[in-house]
C-alpha positions in Angstrom: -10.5 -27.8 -8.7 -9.4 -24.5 -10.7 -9.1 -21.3 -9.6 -9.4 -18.4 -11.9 -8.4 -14.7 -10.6 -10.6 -11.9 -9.1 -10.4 -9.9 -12.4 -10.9 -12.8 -14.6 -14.1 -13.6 -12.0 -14.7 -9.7 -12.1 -15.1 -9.7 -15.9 -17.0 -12.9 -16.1 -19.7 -11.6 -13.7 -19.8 -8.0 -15.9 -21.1 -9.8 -18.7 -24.5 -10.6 -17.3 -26.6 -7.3 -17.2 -28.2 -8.3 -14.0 -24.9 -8.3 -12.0 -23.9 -5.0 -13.7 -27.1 -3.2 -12.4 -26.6 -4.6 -8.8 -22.9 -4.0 -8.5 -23.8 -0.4 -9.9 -26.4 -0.1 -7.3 -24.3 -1.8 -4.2 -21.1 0.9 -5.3 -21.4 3.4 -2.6 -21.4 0.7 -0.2 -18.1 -0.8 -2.0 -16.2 2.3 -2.0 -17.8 3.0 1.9 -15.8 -0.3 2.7 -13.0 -0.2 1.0 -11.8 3.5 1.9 -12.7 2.4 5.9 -10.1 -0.4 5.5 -7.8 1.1 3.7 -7.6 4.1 6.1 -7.4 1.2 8.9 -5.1 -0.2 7.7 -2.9 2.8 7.0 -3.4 3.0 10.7 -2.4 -0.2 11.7 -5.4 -0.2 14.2 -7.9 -3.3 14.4 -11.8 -2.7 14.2 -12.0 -3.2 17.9 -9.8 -0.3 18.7 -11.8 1.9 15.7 -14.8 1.1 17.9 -13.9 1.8 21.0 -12.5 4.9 20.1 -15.7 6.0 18.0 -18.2 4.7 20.9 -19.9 1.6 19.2 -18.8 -2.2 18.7 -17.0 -4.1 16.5 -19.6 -5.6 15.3 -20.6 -2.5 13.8 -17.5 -2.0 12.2 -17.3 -4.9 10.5 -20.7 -4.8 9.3 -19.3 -1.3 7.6 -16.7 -3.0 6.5 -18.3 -5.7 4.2 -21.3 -3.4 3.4 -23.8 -4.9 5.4 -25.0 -1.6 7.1 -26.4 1.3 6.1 -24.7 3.2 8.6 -25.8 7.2 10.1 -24.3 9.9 8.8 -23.5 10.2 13.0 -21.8 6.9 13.0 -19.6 7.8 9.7 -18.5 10.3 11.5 -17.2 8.9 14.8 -15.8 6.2 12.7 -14.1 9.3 10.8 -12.7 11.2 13.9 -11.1 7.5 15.8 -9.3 7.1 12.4 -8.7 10.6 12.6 -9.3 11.0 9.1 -12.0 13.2 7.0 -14.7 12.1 5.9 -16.5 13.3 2.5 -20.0 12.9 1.5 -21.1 14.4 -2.3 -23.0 14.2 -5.0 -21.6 14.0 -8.5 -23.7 14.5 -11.4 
């Protein structure tokens, strides 16, 4: 079997128009999960202790975590306050 890397995966998938307008469409979501583990991370906390702290389950945090929620604006930010970081919502034209 061969393995190729993510960014040689990355720019394979970017080539087909279809995948380009998903991903662009999925991005908020992306960046949602990857600035939530990142900041985890940072904190050396699990997603059990994030939930406990913000009042919900792991479960939840997870789901954040691989984009599979649209989570409140509420949740964001409990989530924001157990990671005791700040959380930023804009627009950008």
């Amino acid at each position: 079997m061969a393995y190729i890397t993510l960014e040689e995966l990355e720019k394979k998938l970017m080539k087909n128009p279809e995948f380009r307008r998903v991903a662009k469409e999925l991005e908020p979501e992306y960046q949602l999960a990857r600035s939530l583990i990142a900041a985890r991370l940072k904190r050396k906390m699990s997603q059990a202790q994030i939930a406990k702290k913000a009042g919900t389950d792991q479960a939840n945090i997870s789901r954040l975590e691989t984009g599979a929620s649209k989570p409140s604006l509420s949740l964001l930010r409990r989530v924001a306050r157990a990671l005791d970081a700040r959380l930023m919502v804009k627009f950008e034209t």
